[in-house]
DRENDREN-163017 format. One line per 10 residues: number of its first residue (from 1); their letters; for each residue x, y negated, z of C-alpha. Coordinates in steps of 0.2 Angstrom, whole numbers, plus 5000, padded with zeros to 4 digits. Layout:
# residues N
NUM = A = X/Y/Z ~ ...
# end
This chain:
# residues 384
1 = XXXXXXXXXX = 5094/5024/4849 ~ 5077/5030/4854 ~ 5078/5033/4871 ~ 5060/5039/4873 ~ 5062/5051/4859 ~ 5078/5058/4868 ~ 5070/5060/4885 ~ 5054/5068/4873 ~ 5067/5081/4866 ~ 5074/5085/4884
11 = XXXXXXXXXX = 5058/5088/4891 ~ 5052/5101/4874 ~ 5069/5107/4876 ~ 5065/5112/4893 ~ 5047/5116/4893 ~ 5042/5120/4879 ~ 5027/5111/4869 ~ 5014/5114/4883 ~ 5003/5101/4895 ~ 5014/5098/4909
21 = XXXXXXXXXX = 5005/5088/4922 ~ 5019/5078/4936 ~ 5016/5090/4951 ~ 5002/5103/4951 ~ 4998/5117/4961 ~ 4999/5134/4961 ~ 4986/5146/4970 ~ 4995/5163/4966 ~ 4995/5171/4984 ~ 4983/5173/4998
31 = XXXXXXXXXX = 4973/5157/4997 ~ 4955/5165/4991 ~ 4958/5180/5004 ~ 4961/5168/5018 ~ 4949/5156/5012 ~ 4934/5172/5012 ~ 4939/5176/5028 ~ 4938/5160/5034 ~ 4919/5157/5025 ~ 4915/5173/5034
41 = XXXXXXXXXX = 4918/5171/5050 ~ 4907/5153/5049 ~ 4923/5144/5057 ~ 4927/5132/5043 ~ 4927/5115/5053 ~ 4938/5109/5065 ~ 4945/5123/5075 ~ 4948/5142/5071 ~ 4963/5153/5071 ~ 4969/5147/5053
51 = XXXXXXXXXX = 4972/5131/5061 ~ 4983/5139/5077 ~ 4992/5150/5065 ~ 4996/5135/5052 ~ 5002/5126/5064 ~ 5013/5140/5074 ~ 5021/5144/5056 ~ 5026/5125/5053 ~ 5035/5124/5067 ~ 5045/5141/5065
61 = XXXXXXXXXX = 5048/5134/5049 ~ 5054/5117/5052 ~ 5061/5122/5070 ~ 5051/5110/5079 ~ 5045/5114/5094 ~ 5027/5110/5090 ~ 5018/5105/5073 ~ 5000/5099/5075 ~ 4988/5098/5060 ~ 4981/5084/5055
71 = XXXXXXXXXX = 4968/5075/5043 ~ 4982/5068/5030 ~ 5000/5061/5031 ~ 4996/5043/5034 ~ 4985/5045/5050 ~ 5000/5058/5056 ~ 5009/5042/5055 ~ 4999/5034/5063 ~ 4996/5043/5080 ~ 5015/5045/5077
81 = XXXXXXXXXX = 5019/5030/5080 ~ 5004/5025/5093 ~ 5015/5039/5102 ~ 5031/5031/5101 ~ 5026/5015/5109 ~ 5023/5006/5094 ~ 5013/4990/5101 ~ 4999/4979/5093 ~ 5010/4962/5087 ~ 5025/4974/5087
91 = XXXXXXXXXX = 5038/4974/5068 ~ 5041/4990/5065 ~ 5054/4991/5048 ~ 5051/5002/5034 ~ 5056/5002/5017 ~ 5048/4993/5003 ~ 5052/5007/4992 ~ 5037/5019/4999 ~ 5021/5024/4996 ~ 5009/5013/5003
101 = XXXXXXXXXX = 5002/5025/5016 ~ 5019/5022/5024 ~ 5014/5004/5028 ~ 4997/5005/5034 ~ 4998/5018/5046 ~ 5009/5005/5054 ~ 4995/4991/5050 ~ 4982/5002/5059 ~ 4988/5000/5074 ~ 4989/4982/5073
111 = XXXXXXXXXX = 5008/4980/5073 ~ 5019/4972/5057 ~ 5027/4981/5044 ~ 5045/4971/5040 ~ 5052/4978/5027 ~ 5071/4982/5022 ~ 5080/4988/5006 ~ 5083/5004/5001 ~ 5102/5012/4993 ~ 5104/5021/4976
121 = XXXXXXXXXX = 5110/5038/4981 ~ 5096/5043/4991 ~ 5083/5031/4987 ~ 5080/5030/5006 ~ 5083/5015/5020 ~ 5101/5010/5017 ~ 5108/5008/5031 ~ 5123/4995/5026 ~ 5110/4982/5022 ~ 5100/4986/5039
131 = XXXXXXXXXX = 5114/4984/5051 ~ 5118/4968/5043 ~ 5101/4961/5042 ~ 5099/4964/5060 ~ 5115/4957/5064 ~ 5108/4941/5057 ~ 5091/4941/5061 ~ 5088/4950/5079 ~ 5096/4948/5096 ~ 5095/4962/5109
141 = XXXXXXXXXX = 5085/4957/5126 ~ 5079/4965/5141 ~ 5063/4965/5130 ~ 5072/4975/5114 ~ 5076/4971/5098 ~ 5067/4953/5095 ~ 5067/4945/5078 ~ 5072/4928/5080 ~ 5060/4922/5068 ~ 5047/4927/5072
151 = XXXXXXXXXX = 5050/4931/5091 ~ 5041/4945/5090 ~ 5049/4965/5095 ~ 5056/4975/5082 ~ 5051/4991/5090 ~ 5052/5007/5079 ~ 5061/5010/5062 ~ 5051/5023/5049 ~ 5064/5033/5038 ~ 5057/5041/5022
161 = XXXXXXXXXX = 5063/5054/5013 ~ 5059/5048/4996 ~ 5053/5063/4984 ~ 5059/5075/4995 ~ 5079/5070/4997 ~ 5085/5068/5015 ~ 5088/5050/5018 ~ 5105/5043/5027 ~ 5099/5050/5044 ~ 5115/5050/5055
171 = XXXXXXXXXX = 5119/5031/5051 ~ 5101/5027/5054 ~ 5100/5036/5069 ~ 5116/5027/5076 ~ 5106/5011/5071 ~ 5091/5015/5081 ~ 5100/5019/5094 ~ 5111/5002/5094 ~ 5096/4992/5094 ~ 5082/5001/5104
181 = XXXXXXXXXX = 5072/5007/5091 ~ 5064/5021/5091 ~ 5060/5033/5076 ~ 5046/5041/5068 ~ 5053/5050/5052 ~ 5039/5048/5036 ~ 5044/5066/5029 ~ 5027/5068/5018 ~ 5038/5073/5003 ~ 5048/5084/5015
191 = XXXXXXXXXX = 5045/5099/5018 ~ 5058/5112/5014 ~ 5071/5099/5015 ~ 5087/5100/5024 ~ 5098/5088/5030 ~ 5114/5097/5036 ~ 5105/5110/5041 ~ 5090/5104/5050 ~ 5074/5101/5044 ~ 5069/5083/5040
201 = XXXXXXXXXX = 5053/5077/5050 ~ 5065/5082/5066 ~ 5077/5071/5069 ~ 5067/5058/5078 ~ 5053/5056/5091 ~ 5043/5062/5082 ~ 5040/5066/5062 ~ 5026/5068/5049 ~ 5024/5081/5035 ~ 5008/5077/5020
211 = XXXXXXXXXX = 4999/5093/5011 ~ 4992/5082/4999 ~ 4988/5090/4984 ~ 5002/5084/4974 ~ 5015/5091/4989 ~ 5026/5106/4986 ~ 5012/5116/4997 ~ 4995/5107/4998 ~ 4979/5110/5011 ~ 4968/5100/5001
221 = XXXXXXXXXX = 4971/5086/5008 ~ 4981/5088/5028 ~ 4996/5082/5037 ~ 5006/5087/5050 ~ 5017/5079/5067 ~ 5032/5087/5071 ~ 5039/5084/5088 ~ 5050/5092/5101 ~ 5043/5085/5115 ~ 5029/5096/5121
231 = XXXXXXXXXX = 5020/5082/5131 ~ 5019/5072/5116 ~ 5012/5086/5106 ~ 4999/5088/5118 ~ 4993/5070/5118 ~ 4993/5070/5100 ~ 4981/5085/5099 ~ 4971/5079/5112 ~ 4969/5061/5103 ~ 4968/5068/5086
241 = XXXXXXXXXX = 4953/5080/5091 ~ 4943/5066/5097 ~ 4951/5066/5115 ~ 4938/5079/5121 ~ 4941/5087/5135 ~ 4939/5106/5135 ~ 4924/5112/5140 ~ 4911/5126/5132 ~ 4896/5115/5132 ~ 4900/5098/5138
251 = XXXXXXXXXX = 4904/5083/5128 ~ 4917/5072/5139 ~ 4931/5060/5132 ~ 4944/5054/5143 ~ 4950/5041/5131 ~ 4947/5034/5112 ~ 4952/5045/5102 ~ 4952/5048/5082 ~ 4943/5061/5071 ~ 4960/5066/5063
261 = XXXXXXXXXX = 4960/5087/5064 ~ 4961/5098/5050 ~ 4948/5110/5048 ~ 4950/5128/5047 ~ 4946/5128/5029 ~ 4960/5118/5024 ~ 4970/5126/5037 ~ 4968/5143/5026 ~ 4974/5138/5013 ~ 4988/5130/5018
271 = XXXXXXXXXX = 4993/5146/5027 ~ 4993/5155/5011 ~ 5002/5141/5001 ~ 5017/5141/5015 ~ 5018/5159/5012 ~ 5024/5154/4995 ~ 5036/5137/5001 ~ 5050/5149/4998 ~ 5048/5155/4982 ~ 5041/5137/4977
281 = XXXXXXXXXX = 5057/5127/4982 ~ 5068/5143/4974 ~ 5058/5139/4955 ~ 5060/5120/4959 ~ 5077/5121/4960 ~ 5078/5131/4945 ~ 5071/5116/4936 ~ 5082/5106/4943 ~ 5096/5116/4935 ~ 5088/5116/4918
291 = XXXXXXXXXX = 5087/5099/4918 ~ 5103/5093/4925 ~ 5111/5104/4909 ~ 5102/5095/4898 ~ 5102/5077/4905 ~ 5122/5077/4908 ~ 5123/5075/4889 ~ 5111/5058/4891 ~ 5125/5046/4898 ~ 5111/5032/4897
301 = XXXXXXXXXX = 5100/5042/4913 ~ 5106/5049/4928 ~ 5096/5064/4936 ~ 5096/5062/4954 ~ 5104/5076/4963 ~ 5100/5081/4983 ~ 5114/5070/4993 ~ 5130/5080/5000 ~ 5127/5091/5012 ~ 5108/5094/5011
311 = XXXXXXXXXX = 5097/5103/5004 ~ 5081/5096/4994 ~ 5065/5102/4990 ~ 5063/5092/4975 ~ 5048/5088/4975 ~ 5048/5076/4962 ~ 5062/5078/4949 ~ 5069/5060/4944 ~ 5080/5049/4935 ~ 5089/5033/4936
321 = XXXXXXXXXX = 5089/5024/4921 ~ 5105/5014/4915 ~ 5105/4995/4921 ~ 5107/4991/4905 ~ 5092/4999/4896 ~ 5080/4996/4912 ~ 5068/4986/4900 ~ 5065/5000/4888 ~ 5055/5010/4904 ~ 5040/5006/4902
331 = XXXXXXXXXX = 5040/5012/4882 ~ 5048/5028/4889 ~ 5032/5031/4900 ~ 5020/5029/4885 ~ 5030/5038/4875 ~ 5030/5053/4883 ~ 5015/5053/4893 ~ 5006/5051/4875 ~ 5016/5067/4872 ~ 5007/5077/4886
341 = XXXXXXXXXX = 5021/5077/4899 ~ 5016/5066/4914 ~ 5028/5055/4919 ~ 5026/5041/4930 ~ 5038/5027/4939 ~ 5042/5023/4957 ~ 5028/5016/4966 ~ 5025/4996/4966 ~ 5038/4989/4981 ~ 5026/4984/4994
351 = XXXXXXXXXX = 5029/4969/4999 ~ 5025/4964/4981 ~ 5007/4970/4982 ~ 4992/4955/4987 ~ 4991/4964/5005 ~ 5007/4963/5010 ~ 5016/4948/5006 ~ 5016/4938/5021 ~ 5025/4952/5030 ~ 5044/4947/5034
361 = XXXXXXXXXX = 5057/4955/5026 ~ 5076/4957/5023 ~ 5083/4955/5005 ~ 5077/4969/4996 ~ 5089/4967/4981 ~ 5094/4987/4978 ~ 5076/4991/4979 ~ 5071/4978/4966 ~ 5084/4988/4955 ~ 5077/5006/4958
371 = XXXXXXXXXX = 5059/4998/4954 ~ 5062/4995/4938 ~ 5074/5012/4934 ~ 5065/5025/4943 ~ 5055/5038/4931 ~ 5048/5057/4938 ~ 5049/5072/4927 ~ 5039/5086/4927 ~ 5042/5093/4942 ~ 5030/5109/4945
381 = XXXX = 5034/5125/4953 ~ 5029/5136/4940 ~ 5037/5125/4927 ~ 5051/5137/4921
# end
């Protein structure tokens, strides 16, 4: 059989003949109003009230109690997990299964990504193979979590919601809890997902969103950090605008900060854009059911569905290919790329990448798996 050939019918089946880029977006409501507005008023740098209202409507929508704006995804996680007490020398586990933004916002702060293995349902951290690992490799002190390799602290563990689908978060949670560790949630691919009915991004201390412009809604390029804790909310606006302390004229910073805030512009769009989120996750879903319809007759692939009792955004559609044609993947995504459908597949693990191998890890056997199976579909909101 010619798997590439079925997966091509599927896709023209679907779509129809047309170009069909992976995840492009879609500017079909207030953006060039706001965006005039915004060139109007001259206010199109750092602060403005696209950037106040951006943020106000991120937290309605996620129902945390304070979003802040931010640069881009990776330096949300950043000051994320600066804020969570996440030290220089400290190990802070993350899957290898991620993109690689993940694992440098923890190597900006000087502190050591260790990486564990992630589970097929989700694609997320599994949490079986983390509470084993650190069964057998960390003991708990008055100091925390130590690796007993390396004798160094384990201090934070950094769920991601991998293409939007919630992530075991109750078990992992139980796990942070168990061992001291405290949580930053990576929900770049997040936003609009649900799990059991809270938004992802704010389960732990705190939680990042990205508005890249591949993201179900985009800025351009921005992030965000969600947080409960007003305090924490605070210190991360002040540190990501620079820590200047307010003042009409006068140019004082109490402390090093970072050059990480969003600028009105951006902040414009992305208010027009999350305007949309509703009607975008509504047409991404209805994708989702046009493909599941036709890849249930494929027994060889297996579309991934949003795990019980949540609700995704799916922000990439995907599928799993059979174990046992794994090796044909990389023929299925010339095929059909040379067929004008972008497809791509899962990101290099990265603890296999030059940068990062020295970094201590667990067995990472599942993830090795999903590597080699993973392939995203078409997966625009204005697809069908």
């Amino acid at each position: 059989m010619k798997y590439e050939k079925k997966i091509l019918d599927i896709l023209q089946n679907t779509l129809g003949n047309k170009r069909c880029g992976l995840h492009e977006p879609i500017f079909a409501g207030n953006e060039k109003n706001y965006l005039n507005d915004c060139i109007n008023s001259t206010f199109v740098s750092s602060v403005g009230k696209y950037v106040d209202k951006f943020e106000k409507e991120l937290a309605v929508y996620t129902g945390a109690k304070r979003a802040i704006a931010v640069s881009n995804g990776t330096s949300a996680l950043q000051i994320s997990l600066k804020l969570a007490g996440v030290d220089e020398g400290d190990e802070v586990l993350v899957p290898s299964l991620t993109f690689v933004g993940t694992v440098n916002a923890i190597l900006y702060l000087g502190a050591i990504p260790h990486f564990i293995d992630s589970e097929e349902e989700t694609f997320g951290a599994d949490p079986k193979s983390l509470i084993s690992w650190l069964k057998k490799s960390t003991e708990l002190t008055s100091q925390g979590c130590i690796n007993r390799k390396t004798g160094r602290r384990i201090k934070g563990l950094v769920p991601v919601h991998i293409f939007g689908h919630p992530c075991k978060l109750d078990d992992l949670l139980s796990i942070a809890n168990d061992y001291n560790l405290v949580v930053v949630e990576d929900a770049a691919e997040g936003l609009g997902s649900f799990y059991y009915g809270k938004h992802v991004g704010t389960f732990g201390k705190l939680g990042i969103l990205s508005f890249n412009g591949n993201k179900v809604i985009t800025t351009g390029g921005g992030g965000a950090i969600l947080t409960n804790d007003e305090a924490l909310a605070d210190q991360a606006k002040h540190l990501t605008t620079t820590a200047k302390v307010p003042h009409k004229w006068k140019y004082i910073h109490d402390t090093i900060g970072y050059n990480f805030r969003m600028p009105n512009l951006n902040a414009a769009l992305g208010l027009a854009q999350l305007e949309q989120l509703d009607n975008f996750i509504l047409s991404k879903r209805k994708l989702y059911d046009f493909y599941e319809k036709e890849f249930k007759k494929f027994k060889h692939v297996r579309l991934i569905k949003e795990p019980k009792g949540c609700k995704s955004n799916y922000w990439l559609q995907t599928i799993l290919l059979n174990k046992s044609i794994f090796n044909k993947k990389d023929i299925i995504l010339e095929f059909i790329n040379n067929h004008n459908f972008m497809v791509r597949p899962s990101w290099t693990l990265i603890h296999k990448l030059l940068p990062y191998k020295k970094f201590p890890r667990a067995p990472i056997k599942t993830s090795l798996s999903l590597e080699k199976r993973i392939i995203n579909l078409p997966s625009s909101a204005d697809l069908i």
